[in-house]
C-alpha positions in Angstrom: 5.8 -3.7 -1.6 4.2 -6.3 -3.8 6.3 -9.3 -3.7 9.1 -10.2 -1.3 8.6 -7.7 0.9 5.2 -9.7 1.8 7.7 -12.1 4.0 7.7 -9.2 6.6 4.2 -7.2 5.7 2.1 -10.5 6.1 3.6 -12.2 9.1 3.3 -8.9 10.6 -0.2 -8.1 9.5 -1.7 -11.3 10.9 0.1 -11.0 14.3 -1.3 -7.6 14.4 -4.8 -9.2 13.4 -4.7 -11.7 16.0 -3.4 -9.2 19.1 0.1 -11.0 19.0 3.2 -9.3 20.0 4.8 -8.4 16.7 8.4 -7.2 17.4 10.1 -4.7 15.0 11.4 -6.1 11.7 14.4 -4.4 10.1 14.3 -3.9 6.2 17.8 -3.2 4.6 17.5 -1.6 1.3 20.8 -0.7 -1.2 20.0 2.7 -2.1 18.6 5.9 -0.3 16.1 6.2 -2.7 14.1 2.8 -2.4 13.9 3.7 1.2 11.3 6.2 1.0 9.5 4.0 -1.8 9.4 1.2 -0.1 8.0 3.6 2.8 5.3 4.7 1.4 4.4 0.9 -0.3 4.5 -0.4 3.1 2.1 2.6 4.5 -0.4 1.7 1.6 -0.2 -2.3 2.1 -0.7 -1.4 6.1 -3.3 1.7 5.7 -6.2 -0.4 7.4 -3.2 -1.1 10.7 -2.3 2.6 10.4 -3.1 3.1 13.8 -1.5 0.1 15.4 1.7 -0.6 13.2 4.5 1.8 13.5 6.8 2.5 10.1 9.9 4.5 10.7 12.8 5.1 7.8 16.3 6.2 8.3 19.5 6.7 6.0 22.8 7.6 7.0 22.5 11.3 7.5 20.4 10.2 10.5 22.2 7.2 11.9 25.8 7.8 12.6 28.5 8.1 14.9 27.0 10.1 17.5 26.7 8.1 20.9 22.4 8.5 20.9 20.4 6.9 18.4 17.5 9.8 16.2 15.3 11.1 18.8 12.4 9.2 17.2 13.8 6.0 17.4 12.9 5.2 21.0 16.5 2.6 22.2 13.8 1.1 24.7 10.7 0.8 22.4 11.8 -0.1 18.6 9.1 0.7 15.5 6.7 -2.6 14.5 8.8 -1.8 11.0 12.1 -0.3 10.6 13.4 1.0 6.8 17.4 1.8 7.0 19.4 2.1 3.8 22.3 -0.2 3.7 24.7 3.1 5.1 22.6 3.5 8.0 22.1 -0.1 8.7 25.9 -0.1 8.9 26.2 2.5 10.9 23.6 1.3 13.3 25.3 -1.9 13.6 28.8 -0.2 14.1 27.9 2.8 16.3 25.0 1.0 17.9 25.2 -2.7 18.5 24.4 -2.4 22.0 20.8 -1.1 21.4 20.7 -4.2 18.8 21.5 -6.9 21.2 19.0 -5.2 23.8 16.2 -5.6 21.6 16.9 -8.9 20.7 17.5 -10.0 24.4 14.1 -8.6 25.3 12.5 -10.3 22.1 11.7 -6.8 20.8 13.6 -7.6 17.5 11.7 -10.1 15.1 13.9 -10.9 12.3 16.4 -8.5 9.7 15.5 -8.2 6.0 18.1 -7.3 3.8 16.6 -7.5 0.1 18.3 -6.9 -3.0 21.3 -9.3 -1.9 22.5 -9.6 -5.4 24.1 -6.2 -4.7 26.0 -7.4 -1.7 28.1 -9.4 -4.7 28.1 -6.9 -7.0 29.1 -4.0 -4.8 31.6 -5.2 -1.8 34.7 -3.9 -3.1 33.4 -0.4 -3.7 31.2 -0.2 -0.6 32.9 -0.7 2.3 29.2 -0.7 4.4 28.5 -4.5 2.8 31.4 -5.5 4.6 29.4 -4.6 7.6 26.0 -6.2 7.6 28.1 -9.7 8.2 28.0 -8.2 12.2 24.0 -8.2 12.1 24.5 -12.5 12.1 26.5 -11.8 15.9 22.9 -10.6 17.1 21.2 -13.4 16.8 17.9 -12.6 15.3 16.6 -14.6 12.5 18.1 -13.2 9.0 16.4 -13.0 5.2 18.3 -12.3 1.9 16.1 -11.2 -0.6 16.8 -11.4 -4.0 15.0 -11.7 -7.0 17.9 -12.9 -9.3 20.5 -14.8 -7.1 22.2 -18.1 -8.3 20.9 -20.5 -6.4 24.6 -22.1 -6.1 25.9 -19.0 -5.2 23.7 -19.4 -1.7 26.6 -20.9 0.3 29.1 -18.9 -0.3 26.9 -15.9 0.4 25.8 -17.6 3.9 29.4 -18.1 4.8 30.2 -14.3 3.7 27.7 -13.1 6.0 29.1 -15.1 9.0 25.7 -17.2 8.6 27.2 -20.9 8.5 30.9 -21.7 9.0 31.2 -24.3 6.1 29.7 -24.0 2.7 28.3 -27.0 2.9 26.6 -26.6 6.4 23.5 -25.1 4.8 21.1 -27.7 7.0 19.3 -24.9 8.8 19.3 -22.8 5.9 15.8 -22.5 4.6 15.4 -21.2 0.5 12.8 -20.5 -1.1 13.2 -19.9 -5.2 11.3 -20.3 -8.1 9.7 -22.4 -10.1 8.8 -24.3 -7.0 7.2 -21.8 -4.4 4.7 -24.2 -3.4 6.3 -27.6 -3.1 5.1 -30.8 -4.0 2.0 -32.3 -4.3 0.1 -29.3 -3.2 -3.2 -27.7 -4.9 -3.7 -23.7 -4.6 -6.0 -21.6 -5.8 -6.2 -18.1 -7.9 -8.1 -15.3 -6.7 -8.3 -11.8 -7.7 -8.5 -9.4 -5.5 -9.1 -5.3 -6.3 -7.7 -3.8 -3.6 -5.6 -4.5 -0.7 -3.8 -8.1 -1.0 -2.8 -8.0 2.7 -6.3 -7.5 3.9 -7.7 -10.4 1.5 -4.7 -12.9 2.3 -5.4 -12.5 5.6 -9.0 -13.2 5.2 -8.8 -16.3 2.9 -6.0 -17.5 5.9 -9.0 -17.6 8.2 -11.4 -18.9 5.9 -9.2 -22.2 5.4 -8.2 -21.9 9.4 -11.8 -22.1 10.1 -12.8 -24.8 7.1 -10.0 -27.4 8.3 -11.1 -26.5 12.2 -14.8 -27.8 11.2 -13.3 -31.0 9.0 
């Protein structure tokens, strides 16, 4: 809940700020027991939108192959945040595509996370579920690999295992963001410490620039 997760805790945060319609973001983790970690990071970034931002996780035990979805998992009404280990995320993509493609046809799903994609390399022959997170690209909603350690040549191939891009070299729409170079180009940035919650101060240093470049 500190660092790449931000790409969905931020976005979501502001939108929430601002009265926007935020959507439900899933987050695909690789083991059961980052799922309740991550849960309980995301619940402390969020603690001052605990009353408007709704955080549900599942694992497989809880998604599977029955024909309705967990009673708290509204099919009409999906969570502002939804944490699935990669077994349940399979399963809800195999048992239950047709609640996926509703949500995304109403606009009620956002965008799919699925961090940790080093694992997706280091894993697929053993676990068989890897082979089916490639479905989530036939929904249609906007798709993030997270990894802290991924090749950055290895990006094509990985697009075209996940059904993202037909070619390897059709990575034109393909946005990626690594390190060193975060910020680009020619750009100045500042340092600032903050003692407490980083969404809350991100956001507010967002408007303090929003409203400096609106007076200038």
């Amino acid at each position: 809940g500190y660092g790449k997760t931000l790409a969905l805790l931020l976005p979501l945060a502001i939108e929430k700020t601002s009265l926007h319609f935020a959507g439900c973001r899933i987050f695909v983790l690789p083991y059961v027991f980052l799922v309740e970690s991550l849960l309980q990071a995301f619940k402390t970034r969020l603690r001052n939108f605990s009353n408007n931002i709704t955080i549900l996780s599942f694992t497989a035990s809880s998604i599977d192959d029955s024909s309705t979805l967990p009673p708290e998992l509204d099919a009409t009404n999906p969570p502002d945040i939804l944490i699935l280990s990669v077994d349940a995320a399979a399963n809800l993509i195999e048992y239950h595509p047709v609640v996926l493609r509703m949500w995304q046809e109403a606009n009620l799903l956002r965008a799919i996370f699925i961090a940790e994609i080093q694992t997706f390399y280091a894993e697929f022959n053993f676990r068989q579920v890897y082979q089916k997170l490639k479905r989530y690209a036939e929904i249609g909603a906007p798709i993030h690999l997270l990894s802290g350690s991924f090749p950055r040549q290895m990006v094509p191939s990985l697009l075209k295992s996940f059904g993202l891009i037909e070619n390897r070299g059709d990575i034109s729409n393909v946005e990626v963001i690594q390190s060193p170079d975060l910020v680009g180009d020619g750009l100045d940035f500042e340092v600032m410490r903050v003692g407490g919650d980083i969404i809350t101060a991100t956001i507010q240093l967002a408007d303090h620039y929003v409203r400096q470049n609106n007076r200038a």
